[in-house]
C-alpha positions in Angstrom: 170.6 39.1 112.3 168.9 41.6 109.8 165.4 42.2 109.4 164.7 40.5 106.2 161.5 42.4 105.7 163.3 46.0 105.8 165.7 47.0 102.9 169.8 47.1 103.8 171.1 50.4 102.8 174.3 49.7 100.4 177.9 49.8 102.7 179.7 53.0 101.0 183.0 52.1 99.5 184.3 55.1 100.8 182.6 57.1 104.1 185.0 60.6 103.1 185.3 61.7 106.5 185.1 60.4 110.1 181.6 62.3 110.8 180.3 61.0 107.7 181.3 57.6 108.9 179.7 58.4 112.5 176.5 59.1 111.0 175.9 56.2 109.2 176.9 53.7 111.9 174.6 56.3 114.0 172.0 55.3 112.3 172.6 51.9 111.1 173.4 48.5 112.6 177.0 46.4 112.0 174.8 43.6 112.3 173.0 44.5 109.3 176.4 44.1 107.6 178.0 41.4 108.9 178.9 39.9 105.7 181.7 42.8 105.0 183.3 41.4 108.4 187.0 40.6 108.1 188.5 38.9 111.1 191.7 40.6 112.4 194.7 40.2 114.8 195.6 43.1 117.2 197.2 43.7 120.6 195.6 46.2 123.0 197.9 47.2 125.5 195.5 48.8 128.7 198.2 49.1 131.1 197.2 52.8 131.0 194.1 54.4 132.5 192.6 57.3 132.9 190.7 58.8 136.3 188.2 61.7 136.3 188.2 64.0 139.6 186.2 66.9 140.3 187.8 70.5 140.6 186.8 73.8 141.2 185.6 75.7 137.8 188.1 78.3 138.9 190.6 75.8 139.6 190.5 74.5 136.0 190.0 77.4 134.2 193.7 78.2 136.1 195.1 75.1 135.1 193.9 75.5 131.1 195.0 78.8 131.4 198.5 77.9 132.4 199.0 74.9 129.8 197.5 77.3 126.8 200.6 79.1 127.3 203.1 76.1 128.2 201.5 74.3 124.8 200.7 71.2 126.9 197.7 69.5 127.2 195.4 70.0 130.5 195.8 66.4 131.3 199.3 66.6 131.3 200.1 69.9 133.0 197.7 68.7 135.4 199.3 65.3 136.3 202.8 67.4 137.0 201.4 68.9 139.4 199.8 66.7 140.9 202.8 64.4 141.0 205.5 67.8 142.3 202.9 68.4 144.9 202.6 64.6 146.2 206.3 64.6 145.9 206.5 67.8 148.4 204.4 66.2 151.2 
């Protein structure tokens, strides 16, 4: 609930940009604004996730290297080979 004693800076209509929308909610609290809530209906599907694992620096500097010049993401060049080198054993 907001402090009634501090003044509520005004919601912008429009932030412009993403960062300038990260700033304010950087420095400002939903809660403070809870009147401009509208309720909504989504699905989240989290049947994907995503692991972190620790490599050698020269290991992934080889592997960034190598999908720079495939145009593929790390992540994805990555996972191939992980998944043709499991497949080899």
């Amino acid at each position: 609930m907001p402090d009634s004693d501090r003044p509520i800076d005004p919601l912008p209509d429009d932030f412009g940009s993403e960062e300038a929308a990260a700033a304010f909610w950087d420095s400002h609290s939903i809660a403070d604004y809870e009147e401009f809530l509208e309720p909504v209906d989504f699905q989240v599907n989290v049947n994907r996730r995503h692991f972190e694992i620790e490599v050698y620096e020269e290991c992934f500097v080889a592997v960034r290297e190598t999908a720079r010049k495939q145009h593929k993401p790390v992540k994805q060049l990555a996972s191939e080979i992980i998944k043709q080198r499991l497949a080899s054993i």
